[in-house]
VOGU-3710 file (C-alpha; in Angstrom, 3 decimals, decimal comma):
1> xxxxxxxxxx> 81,467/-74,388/-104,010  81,138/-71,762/-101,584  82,970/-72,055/-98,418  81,201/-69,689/-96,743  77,879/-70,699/-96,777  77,046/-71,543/-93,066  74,135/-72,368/-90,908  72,520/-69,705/-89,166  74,330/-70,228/-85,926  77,821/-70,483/-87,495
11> xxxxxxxxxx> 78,503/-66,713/-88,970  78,336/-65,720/-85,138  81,281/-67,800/-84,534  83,394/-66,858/-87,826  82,765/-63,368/-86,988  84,131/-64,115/-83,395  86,685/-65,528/-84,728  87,413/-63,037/-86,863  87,306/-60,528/-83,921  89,351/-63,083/-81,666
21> xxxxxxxxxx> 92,513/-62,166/-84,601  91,654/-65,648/-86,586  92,407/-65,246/-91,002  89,355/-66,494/-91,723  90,969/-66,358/-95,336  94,051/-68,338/-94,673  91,903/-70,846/-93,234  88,986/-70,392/-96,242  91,917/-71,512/-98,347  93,696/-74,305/-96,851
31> xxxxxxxxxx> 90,236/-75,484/-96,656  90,445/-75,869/-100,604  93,630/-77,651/-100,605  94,012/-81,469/-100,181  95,593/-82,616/-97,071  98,850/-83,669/-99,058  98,586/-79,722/-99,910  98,467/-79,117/-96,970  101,196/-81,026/-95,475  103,665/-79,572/-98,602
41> xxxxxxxxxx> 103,268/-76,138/-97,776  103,690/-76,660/-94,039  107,173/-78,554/-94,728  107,610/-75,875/-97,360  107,278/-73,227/-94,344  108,634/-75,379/-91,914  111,718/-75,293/-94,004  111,715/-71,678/-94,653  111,662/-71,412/-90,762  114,778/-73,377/-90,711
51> xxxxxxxxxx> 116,458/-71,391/-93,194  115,833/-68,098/-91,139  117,258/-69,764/-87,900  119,929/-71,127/-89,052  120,953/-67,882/-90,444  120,535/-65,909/-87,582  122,090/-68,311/-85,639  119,806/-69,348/-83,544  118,591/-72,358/-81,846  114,822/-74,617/-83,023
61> xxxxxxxxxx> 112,271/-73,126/-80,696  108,593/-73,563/-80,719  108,123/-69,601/-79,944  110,268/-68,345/-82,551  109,005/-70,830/-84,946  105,256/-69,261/-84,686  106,757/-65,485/-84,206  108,406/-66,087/-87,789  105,258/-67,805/-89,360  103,514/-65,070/-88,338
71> xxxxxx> 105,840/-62,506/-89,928  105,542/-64,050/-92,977  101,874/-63,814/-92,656  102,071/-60,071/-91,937  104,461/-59,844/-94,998  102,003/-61,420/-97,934
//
């Protein structure tokens, strides 16, 4: 199955997307897992996350939470 086969109106709003800063490929492939997947590798980053703060000594936060995610984005 191909994910990316749209209706005609949709590749406008993928590519906007895409030009908004969205990973159209992160999202192509949670799209292929199953939610329970899904909801192992978020506690699997979730837990990374954890790790991080706890070693730098710093306090749960929302912001920092999303700043590391998206390092580890940047770093794959």
């Amino acid at each position: 199955m191909k994910l990316r086969q749209r209706q005609s109106a949709e590749p406008d709003a993928w590519k906007e997307a895409e030009a908004y800063g969205c990973d159209i490929a992160l999202l192509e492939e949670n799209f292929r897992m199953t939610p329970k997947q899904r909801i192992q590798a978020h506690r699997s980053a979730l837990a990374l996350v954890e790790k991080l703060e706890e070693a730098m000594g710093r306090p749960h936060d929302k912001e920092t939470v999303i700043q590391l995610i998206a390092l580890k984005k940047k770093a794959k």
